[in-house]
N, C-alpha and C positions, 0 to 999 in steps of 0.2 A: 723827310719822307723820301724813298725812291720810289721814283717815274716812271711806267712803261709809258711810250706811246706809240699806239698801237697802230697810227697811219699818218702818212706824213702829212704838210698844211696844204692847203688848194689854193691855187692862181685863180681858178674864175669860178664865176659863179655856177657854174652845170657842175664842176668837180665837189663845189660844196654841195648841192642838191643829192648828187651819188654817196657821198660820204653821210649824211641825215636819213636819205633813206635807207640804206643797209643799215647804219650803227642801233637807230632808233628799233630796229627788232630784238634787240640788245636789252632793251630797257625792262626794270625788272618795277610793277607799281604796285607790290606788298612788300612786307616789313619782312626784313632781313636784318636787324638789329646787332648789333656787337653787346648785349647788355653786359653792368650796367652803365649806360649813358653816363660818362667821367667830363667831357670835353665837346664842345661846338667850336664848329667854326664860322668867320664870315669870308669871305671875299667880294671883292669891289677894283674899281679901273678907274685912273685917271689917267690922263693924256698931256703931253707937254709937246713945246717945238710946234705948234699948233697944226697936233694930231698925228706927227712924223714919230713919238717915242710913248710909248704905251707905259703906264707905272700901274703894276699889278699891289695889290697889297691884301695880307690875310691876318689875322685876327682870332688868335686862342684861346675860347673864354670855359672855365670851369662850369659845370653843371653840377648842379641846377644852381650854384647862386652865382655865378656867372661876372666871377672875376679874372681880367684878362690875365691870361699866363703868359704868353707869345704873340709878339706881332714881326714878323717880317715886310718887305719891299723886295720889289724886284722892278726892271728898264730894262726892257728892251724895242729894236725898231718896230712900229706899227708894219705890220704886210698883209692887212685885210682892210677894204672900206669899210665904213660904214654903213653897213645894210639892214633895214629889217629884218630879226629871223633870219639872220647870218654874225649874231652879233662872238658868237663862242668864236668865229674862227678869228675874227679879231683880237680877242681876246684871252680868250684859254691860250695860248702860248705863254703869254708873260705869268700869268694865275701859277701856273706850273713850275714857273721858275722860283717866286715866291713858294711855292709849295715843297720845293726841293730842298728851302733851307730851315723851314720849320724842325723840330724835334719831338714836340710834342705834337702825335698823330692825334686829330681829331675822331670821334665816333660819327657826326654826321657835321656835314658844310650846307652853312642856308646863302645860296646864290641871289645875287641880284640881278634877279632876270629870270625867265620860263624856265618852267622845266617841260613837265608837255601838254603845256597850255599854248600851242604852237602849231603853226600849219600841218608838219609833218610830225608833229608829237616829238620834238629832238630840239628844245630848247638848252641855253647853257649850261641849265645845271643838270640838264640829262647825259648832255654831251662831256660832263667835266666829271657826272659820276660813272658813267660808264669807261671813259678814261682809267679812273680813280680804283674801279670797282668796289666803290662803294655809298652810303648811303647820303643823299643830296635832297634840298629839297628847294624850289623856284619863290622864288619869295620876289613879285615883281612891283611897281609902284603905282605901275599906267597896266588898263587894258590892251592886251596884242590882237585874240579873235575870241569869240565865245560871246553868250548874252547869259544875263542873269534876273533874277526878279529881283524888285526892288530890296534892301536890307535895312533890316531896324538899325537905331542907333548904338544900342547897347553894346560893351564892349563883348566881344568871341561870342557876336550874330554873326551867323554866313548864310549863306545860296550856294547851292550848287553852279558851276558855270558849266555852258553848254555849249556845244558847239557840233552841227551834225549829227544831233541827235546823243550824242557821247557828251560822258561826264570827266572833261578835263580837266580840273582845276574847283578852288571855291574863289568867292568872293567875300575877304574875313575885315570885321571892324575890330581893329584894337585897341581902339581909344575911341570914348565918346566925342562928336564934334570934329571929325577931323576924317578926311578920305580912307575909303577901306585898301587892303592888300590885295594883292591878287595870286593866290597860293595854290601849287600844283606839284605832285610827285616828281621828285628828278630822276631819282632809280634807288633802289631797295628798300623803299619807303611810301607806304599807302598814303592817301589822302587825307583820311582823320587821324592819323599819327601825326604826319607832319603840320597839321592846323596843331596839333595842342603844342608841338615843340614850337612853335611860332610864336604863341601864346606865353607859354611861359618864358620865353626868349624878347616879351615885348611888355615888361613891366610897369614902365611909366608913361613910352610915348610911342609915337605909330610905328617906327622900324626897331625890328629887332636890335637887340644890344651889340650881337655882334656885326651886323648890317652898320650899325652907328660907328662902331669904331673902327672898320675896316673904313669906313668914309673920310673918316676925315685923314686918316693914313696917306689911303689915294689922293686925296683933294691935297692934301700938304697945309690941314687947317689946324 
């Protein structure tokens, strides 16, 4: 894949605040689709040299039956902390570098991590598709902010999540028995689009297929 990027990385934390608030007007939360849907992707992060060398890694899985085609890696230095709701700037740099050596261009990438189920609505996978420009979707583990009512068991039950009155995100079960997702539009993709792509992206067990094998990439399992 070639790379624009569109502003360069932030030193401190007010620089990132400036960069979320402008990008995130950017953000597009209806479906802009490439049909038909040939390829997903995942991405994921892991950390070595405890937390001085970022290992990006991504994950090209065929749609709909969702056999890997492409996986790359990418290392480079960590130059963001650790921050809540700062975690893209940590991150998207390495994502990108792995992303530059893929071939086979995905149709949409499910992030791990917000999309804009986020303070300022400009979570990583908002901030990686509008990079990207194109269709992303936050596919997160843990709650960031928002409340929800309770959720049945059943596998693909959701709630709306809320947060200020606005409908950020859902809260989805994909597996009976076992903690729900926390799924929200990244950019060029609605909210009940992206729960079904999640959905059928989460056939056996609670994270997506391509979320799974992008893990263990990063993790080095």
């Amino acid at each position: 894949m070639k790379i624009y990027q569109p502003h360069t990385w932030p030193q401190t934390l007010e620089a990132a605040i400036t960069i979320q608030e402008s990008l995130s007007q950017q953000v597009i939360t209806e479906d802009q689709l490439r049909e038909p849907i040939s390829y997903v992707a995942g991405v994921d992060m892991g950390f070595t040299a405890d937390g001085t060398v970022s290992r990006a890694a991504v994950a090209v899985l065929s749609f709909p039956d969702l056999q890997v085609v492409e996986t790359t890696l990418a290392h480079r230095p960590t130059s963001f902390p650790y921050i809540p709701g700062f975690l893209s700037f940590r991150e998207i740099p390495a994502v990108l570098d792995a992303l530059e050596k893929i071939q086979t261009v995905p149709d949409i990438i499910l992030c791990d991590g917000q999309g804009i189920a986020h303070p300022r609505r400009f979570g990583i996978a908002s901030h990686l598709g509008v990079i990207l420009d194109m269709p992303t979707i936050g596919v997160a583990k843990s709650l960031l902010i928002g409340k929800h009512q309770e959720l049945p068991e059943t596998r693909g039950s959701w709630q709306p999540l809320i947060h200020k009155g606005e409908t950020i995100g859902a809260v989805l079960r994909t597996r009976i028995g076992v903690k729900p997702l926390y799924i929200s539009s990244g950019h060029k993709i609605s909210l009940t689009t992206a729960i079904d792509y999640v959905l059928h992206c989460t056939p056996k067990y609670r994270l997506p297929e391509t979320t799974r094998v992008a893990d263990k990439l990063a993790s080095n399992r």
